[in-house]
GUKESE-858876 format. One line per 8 residues: number of its first residue (from 1); their letters; for each residue y, z, x of N, C-alpha, C. Coordinates in steps of 0.05 Angstrom, whole numbers, plus 5000, padded with zeros to 4 digits. Each point is the difference from the previous one (the first is absolute). Layout:
<atoms>
NUM	a	Y:Z:X:Y:Z:X:Y:Z:X ~ ...
</atoms>
This chain:
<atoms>
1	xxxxxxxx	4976:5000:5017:5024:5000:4983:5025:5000:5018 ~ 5027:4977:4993:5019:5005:5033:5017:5022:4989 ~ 5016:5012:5009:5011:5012:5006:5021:5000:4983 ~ 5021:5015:4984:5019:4993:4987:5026:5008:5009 ~ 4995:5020:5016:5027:5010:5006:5011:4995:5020 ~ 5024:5000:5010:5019:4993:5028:5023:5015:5002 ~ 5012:5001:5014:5025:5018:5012:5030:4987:4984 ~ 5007:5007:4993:5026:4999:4984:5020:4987:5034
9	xxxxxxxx	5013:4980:5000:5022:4995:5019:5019:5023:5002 ~ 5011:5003:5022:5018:5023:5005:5022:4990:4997 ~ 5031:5015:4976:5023:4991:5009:5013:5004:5012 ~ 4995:5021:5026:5014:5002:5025:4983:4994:5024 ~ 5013:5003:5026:4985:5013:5029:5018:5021:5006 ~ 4980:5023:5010:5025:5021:5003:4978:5006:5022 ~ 5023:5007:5021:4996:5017:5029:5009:5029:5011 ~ 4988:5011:5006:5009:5022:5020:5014:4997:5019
17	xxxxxxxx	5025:5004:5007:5014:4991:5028:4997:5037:5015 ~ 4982:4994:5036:5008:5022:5003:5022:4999:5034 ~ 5003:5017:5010:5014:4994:5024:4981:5002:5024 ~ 5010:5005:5024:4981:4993:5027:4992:5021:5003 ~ 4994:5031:4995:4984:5018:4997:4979:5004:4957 ~ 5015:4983:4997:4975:4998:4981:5009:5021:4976 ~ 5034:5006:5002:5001:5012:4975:5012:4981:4981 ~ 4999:5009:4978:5000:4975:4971:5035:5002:4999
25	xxxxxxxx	5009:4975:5001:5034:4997:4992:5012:4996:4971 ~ 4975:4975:4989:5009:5001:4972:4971:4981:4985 ~ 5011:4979:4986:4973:4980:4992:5019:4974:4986 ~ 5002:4973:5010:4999:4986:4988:4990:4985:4985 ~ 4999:4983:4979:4991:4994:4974:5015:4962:4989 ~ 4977:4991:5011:5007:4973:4993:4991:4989:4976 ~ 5010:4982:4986:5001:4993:4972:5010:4969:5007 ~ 4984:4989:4969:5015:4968:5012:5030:4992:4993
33	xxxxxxxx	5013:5019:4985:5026:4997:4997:5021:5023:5011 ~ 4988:5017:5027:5015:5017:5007:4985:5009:5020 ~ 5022:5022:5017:4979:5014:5021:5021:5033:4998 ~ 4971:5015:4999:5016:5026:4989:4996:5016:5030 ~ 5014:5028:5002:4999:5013:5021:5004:5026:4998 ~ 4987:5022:4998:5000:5024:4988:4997:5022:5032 ~ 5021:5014:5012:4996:5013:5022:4988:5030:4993 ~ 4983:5015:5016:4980:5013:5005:5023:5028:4980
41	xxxxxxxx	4981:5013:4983:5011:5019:4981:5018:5003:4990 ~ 5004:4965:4987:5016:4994:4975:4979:4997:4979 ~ 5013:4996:4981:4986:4997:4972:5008:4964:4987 ~ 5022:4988:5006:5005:4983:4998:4995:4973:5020 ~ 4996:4979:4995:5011:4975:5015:5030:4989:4993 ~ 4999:4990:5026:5023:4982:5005:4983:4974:5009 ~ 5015:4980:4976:4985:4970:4985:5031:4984:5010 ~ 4990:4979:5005:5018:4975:5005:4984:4974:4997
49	xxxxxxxx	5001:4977:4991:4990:4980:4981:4995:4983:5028 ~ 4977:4982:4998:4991:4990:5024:5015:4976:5007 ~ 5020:4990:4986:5021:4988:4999:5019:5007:5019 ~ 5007:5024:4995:5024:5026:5011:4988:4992:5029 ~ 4971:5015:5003:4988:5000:5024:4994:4983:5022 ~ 4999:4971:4986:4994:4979:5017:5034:4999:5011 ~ 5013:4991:4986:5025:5001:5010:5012:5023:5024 ~ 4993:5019:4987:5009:5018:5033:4993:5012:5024
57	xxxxxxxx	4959:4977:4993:4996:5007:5023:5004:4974:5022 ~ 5002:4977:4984:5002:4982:5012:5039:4995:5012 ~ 5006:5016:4992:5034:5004:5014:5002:4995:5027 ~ 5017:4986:5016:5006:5016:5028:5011:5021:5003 ~ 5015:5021:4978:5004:5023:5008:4977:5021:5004 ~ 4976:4991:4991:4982:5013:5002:4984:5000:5027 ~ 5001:4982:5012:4990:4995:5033:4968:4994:4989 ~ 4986:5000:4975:4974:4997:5003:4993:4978:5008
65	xxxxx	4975:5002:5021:4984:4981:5007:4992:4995:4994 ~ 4979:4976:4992:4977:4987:4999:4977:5003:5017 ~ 4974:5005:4985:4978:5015:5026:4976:4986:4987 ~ 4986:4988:5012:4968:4988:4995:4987:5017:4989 ~ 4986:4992:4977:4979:5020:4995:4986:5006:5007
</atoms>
């Protein structure tokens, strides 16, 4: 008999960000219409629309690089 059930798609990716000794800073939270950012013993995120985001990371005031995956 196959099988009926499967995993529901996720509507986020969310990460743990920690620092270079390994304590936890906050957790980011990607979505396909935003990327949220909630720092370590808050209760809230701070959300900006992936629109917002492409735009300021791709800035030159931002100095970001481009890096191979």
């Amino acid at each position: 008999m196959p099988n009926k059930n499967s995993f529901a798609p996720s509507d986020f990716t969310e990460e743990t960000v920690v620092d270079e000794t390994g304590t936890k800073v906050g957790t980011i939270r990607i979505r396909p219409s935003s990327v949220l950012w909630k720092p370590v013993n808050k209760r809230k995120f701070y959300s900006v629309s992936l629109k917002a985001f492409a735009a300021w990371i791709t800035a030159e005031e931002t100095a970001a690089k481009q890096k191979d995956s």
